[in-house]
Structure formats: structure tokens, C-alpha cells
N, C-alpha and C positions, 0 to 999 in steps of 0.2 A: 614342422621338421620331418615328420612321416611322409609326406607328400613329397618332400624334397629326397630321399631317400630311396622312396619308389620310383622317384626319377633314374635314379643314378644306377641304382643296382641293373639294368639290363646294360646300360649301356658302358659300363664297365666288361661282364659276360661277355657282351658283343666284342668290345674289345681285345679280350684274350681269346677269344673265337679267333679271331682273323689271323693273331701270332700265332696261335695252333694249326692254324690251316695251312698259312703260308712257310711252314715250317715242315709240311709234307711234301715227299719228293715229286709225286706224281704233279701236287699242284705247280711248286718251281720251276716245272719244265713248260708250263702251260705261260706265256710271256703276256695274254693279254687279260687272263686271270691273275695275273700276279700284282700286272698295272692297276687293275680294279681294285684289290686291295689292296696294295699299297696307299691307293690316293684316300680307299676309305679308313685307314689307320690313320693315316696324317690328320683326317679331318675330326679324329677323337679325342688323338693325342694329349693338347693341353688338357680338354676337357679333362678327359680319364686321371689325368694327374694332378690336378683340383679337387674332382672328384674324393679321391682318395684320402688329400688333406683332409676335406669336411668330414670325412667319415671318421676318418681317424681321433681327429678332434673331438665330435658327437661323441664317441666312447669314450676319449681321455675325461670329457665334464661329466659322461655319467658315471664311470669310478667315481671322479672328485667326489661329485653331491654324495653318491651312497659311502665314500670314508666320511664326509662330514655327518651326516647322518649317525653315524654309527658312534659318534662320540668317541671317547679315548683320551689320548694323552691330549691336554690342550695347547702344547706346542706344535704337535706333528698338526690339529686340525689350524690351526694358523695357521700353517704354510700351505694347508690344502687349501685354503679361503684363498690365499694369496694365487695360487696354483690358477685356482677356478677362474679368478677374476681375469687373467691374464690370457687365458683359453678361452672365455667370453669374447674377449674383444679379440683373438684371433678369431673366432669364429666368426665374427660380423664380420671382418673385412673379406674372409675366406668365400664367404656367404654370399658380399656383393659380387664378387669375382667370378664366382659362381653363377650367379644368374645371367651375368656376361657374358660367361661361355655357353650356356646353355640355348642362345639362339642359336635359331636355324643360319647354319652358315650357308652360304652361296657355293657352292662345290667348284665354280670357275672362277675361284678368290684368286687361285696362283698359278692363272695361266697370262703368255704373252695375249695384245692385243692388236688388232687390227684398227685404226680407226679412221671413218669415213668422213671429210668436212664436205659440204656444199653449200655454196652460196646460195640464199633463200632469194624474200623481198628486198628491193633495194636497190635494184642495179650496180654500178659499177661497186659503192658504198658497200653495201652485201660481199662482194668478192671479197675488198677488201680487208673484213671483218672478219672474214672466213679464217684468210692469212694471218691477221692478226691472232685468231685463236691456237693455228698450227703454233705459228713462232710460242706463244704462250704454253702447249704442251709441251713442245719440244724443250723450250728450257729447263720446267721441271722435272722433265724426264733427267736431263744431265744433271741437275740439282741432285737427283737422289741415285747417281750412277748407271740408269739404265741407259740403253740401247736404241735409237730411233734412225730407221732409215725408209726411204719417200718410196712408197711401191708403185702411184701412179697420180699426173697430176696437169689438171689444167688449169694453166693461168690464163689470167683475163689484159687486155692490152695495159691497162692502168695499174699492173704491178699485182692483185690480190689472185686470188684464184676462183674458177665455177667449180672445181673439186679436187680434191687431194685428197687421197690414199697413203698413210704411212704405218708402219708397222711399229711397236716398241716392244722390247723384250727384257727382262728384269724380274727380280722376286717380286710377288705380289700386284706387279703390273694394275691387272683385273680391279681386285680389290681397292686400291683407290682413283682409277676414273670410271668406275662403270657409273657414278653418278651422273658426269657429262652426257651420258644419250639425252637427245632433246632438241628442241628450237630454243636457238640462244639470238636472245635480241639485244641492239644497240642504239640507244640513241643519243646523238651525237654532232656537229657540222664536219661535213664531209670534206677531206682534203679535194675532191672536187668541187665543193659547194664554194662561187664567188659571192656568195653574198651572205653570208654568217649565218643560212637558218638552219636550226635543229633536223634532223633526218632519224627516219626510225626505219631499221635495217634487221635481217632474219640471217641466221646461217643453222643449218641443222649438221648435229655431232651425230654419229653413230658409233657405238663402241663396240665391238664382236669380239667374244673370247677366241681365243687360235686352239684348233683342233689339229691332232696330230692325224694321220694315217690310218691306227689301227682302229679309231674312233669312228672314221667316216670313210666309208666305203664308198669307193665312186667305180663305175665301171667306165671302160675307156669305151665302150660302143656308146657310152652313153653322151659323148663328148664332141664339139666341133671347134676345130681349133682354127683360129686364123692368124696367120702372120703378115704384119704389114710396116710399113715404115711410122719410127714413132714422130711426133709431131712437135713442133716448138709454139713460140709468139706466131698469131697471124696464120696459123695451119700451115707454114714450111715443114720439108723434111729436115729433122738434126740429123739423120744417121743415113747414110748411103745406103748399107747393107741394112734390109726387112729384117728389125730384132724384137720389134712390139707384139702380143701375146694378147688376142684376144679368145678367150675359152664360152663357148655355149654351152650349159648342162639340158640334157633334152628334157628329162621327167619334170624338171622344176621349174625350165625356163631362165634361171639365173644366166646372166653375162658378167663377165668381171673381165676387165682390161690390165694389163701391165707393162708399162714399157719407158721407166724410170732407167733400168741397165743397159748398158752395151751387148750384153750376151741376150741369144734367144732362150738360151737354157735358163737362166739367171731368172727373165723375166718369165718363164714357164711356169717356175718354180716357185716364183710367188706366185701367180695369178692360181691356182691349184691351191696354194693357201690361203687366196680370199675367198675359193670358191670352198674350199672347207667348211672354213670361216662361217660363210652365209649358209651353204647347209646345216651348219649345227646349230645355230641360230634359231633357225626354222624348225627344226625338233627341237631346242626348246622350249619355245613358243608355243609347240603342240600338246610338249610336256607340260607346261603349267597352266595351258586351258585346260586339259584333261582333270589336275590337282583340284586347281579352284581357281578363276576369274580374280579374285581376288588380290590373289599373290603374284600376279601375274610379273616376271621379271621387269627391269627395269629396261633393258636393250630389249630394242624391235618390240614393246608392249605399245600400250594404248599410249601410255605417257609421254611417245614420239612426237604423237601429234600436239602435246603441248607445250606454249611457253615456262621452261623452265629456270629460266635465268637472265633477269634484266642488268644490261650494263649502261648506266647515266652516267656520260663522262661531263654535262654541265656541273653534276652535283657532284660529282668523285663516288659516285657510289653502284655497288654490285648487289643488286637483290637476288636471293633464293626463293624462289616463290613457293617451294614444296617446304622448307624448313624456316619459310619467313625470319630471315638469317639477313642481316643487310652489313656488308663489309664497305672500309674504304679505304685510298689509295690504290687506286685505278693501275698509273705508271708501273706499281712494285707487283702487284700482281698480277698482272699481263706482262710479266718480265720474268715470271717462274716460280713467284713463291706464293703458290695456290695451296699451300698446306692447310692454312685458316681454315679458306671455304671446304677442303676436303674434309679435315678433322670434324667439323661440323656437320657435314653429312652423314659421317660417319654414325655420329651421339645421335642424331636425326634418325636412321633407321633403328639404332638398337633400342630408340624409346618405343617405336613403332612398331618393331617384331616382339618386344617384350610386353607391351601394351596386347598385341593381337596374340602371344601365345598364355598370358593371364601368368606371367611368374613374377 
């Protein structure tokens, strides 16, 4: 309990640190120290008012025991027995709740996201898998009210796509697909396959949290921008007027394309937000090689390059290979109601951060 406590006490401090700062004028006017803390209030918040419960409670049971102690009238300690008992078991469930919150949270838990599909191995098959798994976010995006619109996308003559770029925006976005980054495999008979045999097909997700402006600094020297006609089936032009938006960033190399809208400005203005996007990415990539190898996040880490998620539509079944987690009903889950395997991801890493931070 001592140990739990020494937890708690800084980062409570911490907490009233931050309403005290932000609560000074000079800081107020400062708009990109303010963002800073704000987002790191938000990230304490429940904790800090958990926190408080357990504390509160640890006192209310050491009263109890030293009135019982103390002997007295044997009514009044009856009700303190009763009192105790009752404070016990809020304190276990307080407690669990507590070590809950106590992991390390992902600090781009509640931001929108960008996410990348491409067809891997496979050929046409792959394309199509690829689409398959768009359609499959996109529903559950509208399942739980968010936002999704296409920022850039090449389809393949047989209907699937070689890549698609779509954005989603909504509370908590981040927080439930950052576990899609990966090679998602499929195997399956291919609406091209005439002859019934199984095919084993690749498509890689990539999930990138969305960075705003003040966060990522780009210089405009640093930029080459090219405008050209965007492209449909077959590499025709769909748009008369040059509205497609391809941006070069010099120092890193990155290219990001956009040309889903009719406006140039439109398609500008994403493409600057994929290219955010992939810069921040990349810092934090650097950030948690720097921390430790180990922790390394889940987007753009080592874990890209692995198979993360088998789909066998002979058997009806979806493997997780990191949470050895096997779902089925194929149909209903690739139709948006990925909440199962998300919620399981989820139990998945808090056994694994609470495992590796020893609480």
C-alpha cells in the first residue's frame, strides 16, 4: 500500500502544478504552452481522481481499525466492523481500477488518424483485400459516429485498390485502431481464382496519428510542390483542370500525394496533413528509440514488418498473432463490428504494460 501511495503522491502535485500554472496570465497568453498542458492535464485527469478515491479510502480504513482498536461502546464498534468491511471491498475494486489507470498512456490516444492501406503479396487478390479492409474500417468508423473521408487512392482494374489514403476524425480515433499497423494476411479463393484453390494474400495498414501545425514545423523552402491531373481506372485523366497535389519534403525525403477533391486547395491541405502526419511519426520513432528499443510504439516500429493478423475465410476465422486471440464470423466483422478484436487488444496491451511496469 506504501508503494502504491508513493505512486500517487507526485502525480497528484504534478497535477495541481499544471492548474496552477495554467492559471497564470503570462502562461495563458503563451497558446502553444497552454496546448502542452492542457493535453498533459487531460492525460492525468482520471488518474488523479482515482487517485484521490484510494487515498481517501486508505485513511477512511485507518480511522476504522484504530476506532476498533480503541474499544468502546460495542455498538458504535459494530458499525465500524460494518463500516470497515465495506471500505475493504471499495478499496479492492478502487485498487483494481487503479492499476488501470496507472499505465503508461499513449499520449496520441485522442487524436484523428491518417491511415495508409496497400496491397502487399498477391496480386490482383491483395488489391482486393486491401479494399476489403478499407470498407471494413470505414464501417466501423460510422458504427461509432466518426468521420471518414478518402485523401488519396489507387484502384486496381479488378475493383480492389494498390493504395488508399483515408483520414478518420472522432473522439479517441487513435486509441482504438493504432493496433491495425501491420501486414494483414488473407487466405482464401479469390473472386478471380476459376478453379477453387486457396490463395494467401498480404495487405499492409499503417496508422499515423494527425499532427496539428503548431506541433510540426515545416518550412515552405523546404517544399516542392507539384500540381497535375488526378488519375482514375486505367491512368485517364478524371479532372480537366490540374487539382492533384503532390508535395516533396527536402530534409526527409518524404512524398505524399493527394488528389481525391476537386479543389487544389482542398487537396493541398490534406496532402500537408499527411505530410505532418509522416513527420511526426518519424520523431516518434526517434523518441522511443531514444526511451528504450523495447517500447518501441506500435506505428511505423519494428512490428510493421510483421504478420500481425490472419484472416481464414475456409475456417471462418480471424487470428491475432500478438494476443493469440482467434475470433469468428468473418461476414459480421468485416462489415464493422470490429469491437471484439479491438477490446481484446486493448486487455492485450494493459496485461503487457502492467506486466512490464511491475504493478
Amino acid at each position: 500500500m506504501t508503494s502504491m501511495i508513493d505512486k500517487l503522491t507526485p502525480l497528484i502535485s504534478r497535477y495541481e502544478d499544471i492548474e496552477s500554472v495554467m492559471a497564470d496570465p503570462e502562461v495563458a497568453a503563451n497558446y502553444e504552452r497552454v496546448q502542452e498542458l492542457a493535453r498533459e492535464r487531460a492525460s492525468l485527469e482520471d488518474l488523479v481522481g482515482i487517485a484521490r478515491q484510494y487515498l481517501e479510502l486508505v485513511e477512511e480504513i485507518a480511522d476504522l481499525e484504530a476506532l476498533i482498536q480503541e474499544g468502546g461502546e460495542p455498538e458504535l464498534a459494530q458499525m465500524a466492523r460494518e463500516e470497515l468491511e465495506a471500505n475493504r471491498a471499495r478499496l479492492e475494486r478502487v485498487t483494481q481500477s487503479l492499476r488501470t489507470a496507472l499505465i503508461p498512456k499513449n499520449p496520441n490516444d485522442q487524436r484523428d488518424v491518417i491511415i495508409e492501406i496497400r496491397a502487399g503479396t498477391g496480386g490482383d487478390e491483395a488489391g482486393l483485400f486491401a479494399e476489403d479492409l478499407y470498407r471494413a474500417y470505414s464501417r466501423y468508423a460510422q458504427n461509432r459516429g466518426w468521420k471518414v473521408e478518402v485523401m488519396d487512392a489507387n484502384p486496381t482494374e479488378v475493383g480492389g485498390y494498390n493504395k488508399i489514403v483515408f483520414e478518420i476524425q472522432g473522439q479517441g480515433v487513435f486509441s482504438r485502431l493504432k493496433y491495425e499497423s501491420g501486414v494483414h494476411r488473407v487466405q482464401r479463393v479469390p473472386k478471380t481464382e476459376a478453379q477453387g484453390r486457396i490463395h494467401t494474400s498480404t495487405a499492409t495498414v499503417a496508422v499515423l496519428p494527425e499532427a496539428d501545425e503548431v506541433e510540426v514545423k515545416i518550412n515552405p523552402e523546404d517544399l516542392r510542390i507539384d500540381i497535375f491531373h488526378a488519375g482514375g481506372h486505367g491512368g485517364q485523366n478524371v479532372n480537366k483542370v490540374a487539382t492533384a497535389v503532390r508535395i516533396v519534403h527536402g530534409p526527409t525525403g518524404l512524398t505524399v500525394v493527394c488528389q481525391d477533391e476537386r479543389s487544389q486547395y482542398k487537396n493541398k491541405q490534406r496532402a500537408m496533413a499527411m505530410l505532418r502526419a509522416r513527420i511526426f511519426e518519424a520523431e516518434q520513432e526517434r523518441h522511443d528509440a531514444e526511451i528504450s528499443q523495447a517500447r518501441r510504439s506500435q506505428v511505423g516500429g519494428a512490428e510493421r514488418a510483421e504478420k500481425i493478423r490472419t484472416y481464414n475465410y475456409p475456417q471462418d476465422r480471424i487470428t491475432d498473432h500478438r494476443s493469440s486471440a482467434t475470433f469468428h464470423g468473418i461476414p459480421r466483422l468485416m462489415d464493422g463490428y470490429w469491437d471484439d478484436i479491438i477490446d481484446r487488444m486493448v486487455q492485450w496491451e494493459e496485461e503487457r504494460l502492467l506486466a512490464q511496469a511491475g504493478i
